[in-house]
C-alpha positions as CSV (number, residue, x, y, z in Angstrom):
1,X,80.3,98.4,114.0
2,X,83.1,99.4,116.1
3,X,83.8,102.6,118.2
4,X,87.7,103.4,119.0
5,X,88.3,105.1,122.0
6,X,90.7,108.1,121.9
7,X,93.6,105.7,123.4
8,X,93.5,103.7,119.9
9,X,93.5,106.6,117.6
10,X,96.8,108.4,119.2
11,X,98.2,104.8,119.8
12,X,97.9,104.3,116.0
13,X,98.6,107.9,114.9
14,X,101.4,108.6,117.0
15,X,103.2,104.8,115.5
16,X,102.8,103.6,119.5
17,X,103.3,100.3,120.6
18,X,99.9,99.1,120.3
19,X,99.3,100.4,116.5
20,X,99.1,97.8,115.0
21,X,96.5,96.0,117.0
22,X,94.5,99.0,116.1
23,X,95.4,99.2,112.4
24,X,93.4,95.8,112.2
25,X,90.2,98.1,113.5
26,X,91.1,101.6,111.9
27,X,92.5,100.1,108.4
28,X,89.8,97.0,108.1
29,X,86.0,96.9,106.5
30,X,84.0,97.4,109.8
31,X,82.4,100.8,110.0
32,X,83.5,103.1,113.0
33,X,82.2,105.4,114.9
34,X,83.5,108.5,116.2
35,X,81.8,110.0,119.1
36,X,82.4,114.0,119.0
37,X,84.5,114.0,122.0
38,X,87.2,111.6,121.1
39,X,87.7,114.4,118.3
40,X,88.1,116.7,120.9
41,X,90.5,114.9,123.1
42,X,92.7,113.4,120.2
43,X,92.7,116.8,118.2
44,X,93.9,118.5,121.9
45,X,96.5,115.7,122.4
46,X,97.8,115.8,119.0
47,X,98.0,119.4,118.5
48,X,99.4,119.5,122.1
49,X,102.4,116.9,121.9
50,X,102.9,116.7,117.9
51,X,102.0,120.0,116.5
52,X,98.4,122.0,114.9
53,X,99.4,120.2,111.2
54,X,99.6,116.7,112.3
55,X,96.6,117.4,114.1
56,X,94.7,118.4,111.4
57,X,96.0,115.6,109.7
58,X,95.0,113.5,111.9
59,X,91.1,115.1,112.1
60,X,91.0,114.5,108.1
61,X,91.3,110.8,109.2
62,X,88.6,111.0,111.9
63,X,86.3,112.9,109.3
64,X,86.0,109.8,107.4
65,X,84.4,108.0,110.3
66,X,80.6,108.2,111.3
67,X,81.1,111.1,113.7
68,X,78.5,110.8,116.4
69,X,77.2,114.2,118.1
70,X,76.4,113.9,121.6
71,X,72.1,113.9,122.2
72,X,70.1,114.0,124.8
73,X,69.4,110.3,125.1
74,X,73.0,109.0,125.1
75,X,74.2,111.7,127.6
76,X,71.6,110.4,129.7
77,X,72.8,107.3,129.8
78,X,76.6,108.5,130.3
79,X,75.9,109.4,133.4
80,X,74.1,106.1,134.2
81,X,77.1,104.9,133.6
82,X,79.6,106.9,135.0
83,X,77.5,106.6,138.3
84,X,77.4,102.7,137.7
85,X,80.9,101.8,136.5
86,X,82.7,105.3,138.1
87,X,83.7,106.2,134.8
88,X,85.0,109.8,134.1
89,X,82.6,111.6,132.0
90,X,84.6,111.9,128.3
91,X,84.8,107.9,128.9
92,X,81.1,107.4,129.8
93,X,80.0,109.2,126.5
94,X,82.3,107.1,124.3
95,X,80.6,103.9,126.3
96,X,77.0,105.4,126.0
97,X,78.0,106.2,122.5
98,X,78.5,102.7,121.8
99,X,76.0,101.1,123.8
100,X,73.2,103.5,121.7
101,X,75.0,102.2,118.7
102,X,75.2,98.7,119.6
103,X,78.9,98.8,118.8
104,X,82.0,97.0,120.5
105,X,84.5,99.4,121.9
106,X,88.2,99.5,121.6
107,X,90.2,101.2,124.1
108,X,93.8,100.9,125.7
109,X,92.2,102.5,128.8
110,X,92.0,100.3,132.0
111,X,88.7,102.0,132.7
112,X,87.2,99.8,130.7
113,X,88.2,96.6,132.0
114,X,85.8,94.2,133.0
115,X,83.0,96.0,131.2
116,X,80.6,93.9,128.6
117,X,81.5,94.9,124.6
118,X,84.5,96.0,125.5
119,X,87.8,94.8,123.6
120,X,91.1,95.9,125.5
121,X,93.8,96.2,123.9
């Protein structure tokens, strides 16, 4: 199981630099999870930069992920680990998500460096 962090989802919608290296998470067999707010912040940054139809182009293709809501339990532990690791909040839910999960993360975000089941692209 893998989660992509809202980094890898506009690197590979928007045809960045690094979309290929996340084609071979977004395009391959492993299941991925979506935690709700990396459907906020790529929906606002698409809509924002590209347009409201890509965007919701772009939301169809989230949609076909295993969208994880934010609970009780894995907020919790966000801010454990915002506290721990100084990580902004929409970053420590996508962690916590994946932690609760037992997922590896992908992410472009430097955040994340140095930080156990974390792949950096």
């Amino acid at each position: 199981m893998v989660v992509v962090d809202s980094s890898g989802w506009i690197e590979y919608f928007t045809d960045g630099p690094k979309a290929g290296a996340y084609a071979r998470y977004l395009e391959g067999q492993e299941p991925i999870l979506t935690p709700t707010v990396v459907v906020y912040e790529v929906y606002k940054k698409i809509k924002r930069e590209r347009g409201e139809e890509l965007a919701f182009l772009c939301l169809s293709q989230l949609s076909k992920t295993e969208l994880v809501a934010l609970d009780q339990p894995t907020a919790l532990l966000a801010a454990d680990l915002s506290l721990e690791l100084s990580l902004p909040m929409a970053d420590a839910f996508v962690l916590a998500t994946a932690r609760m999960r037992g997922a590896e993360l992908v992410t472009s975000d430097a955040d994340f460096r140095g930080i156990a089941s974390v792949r950096v692209v």
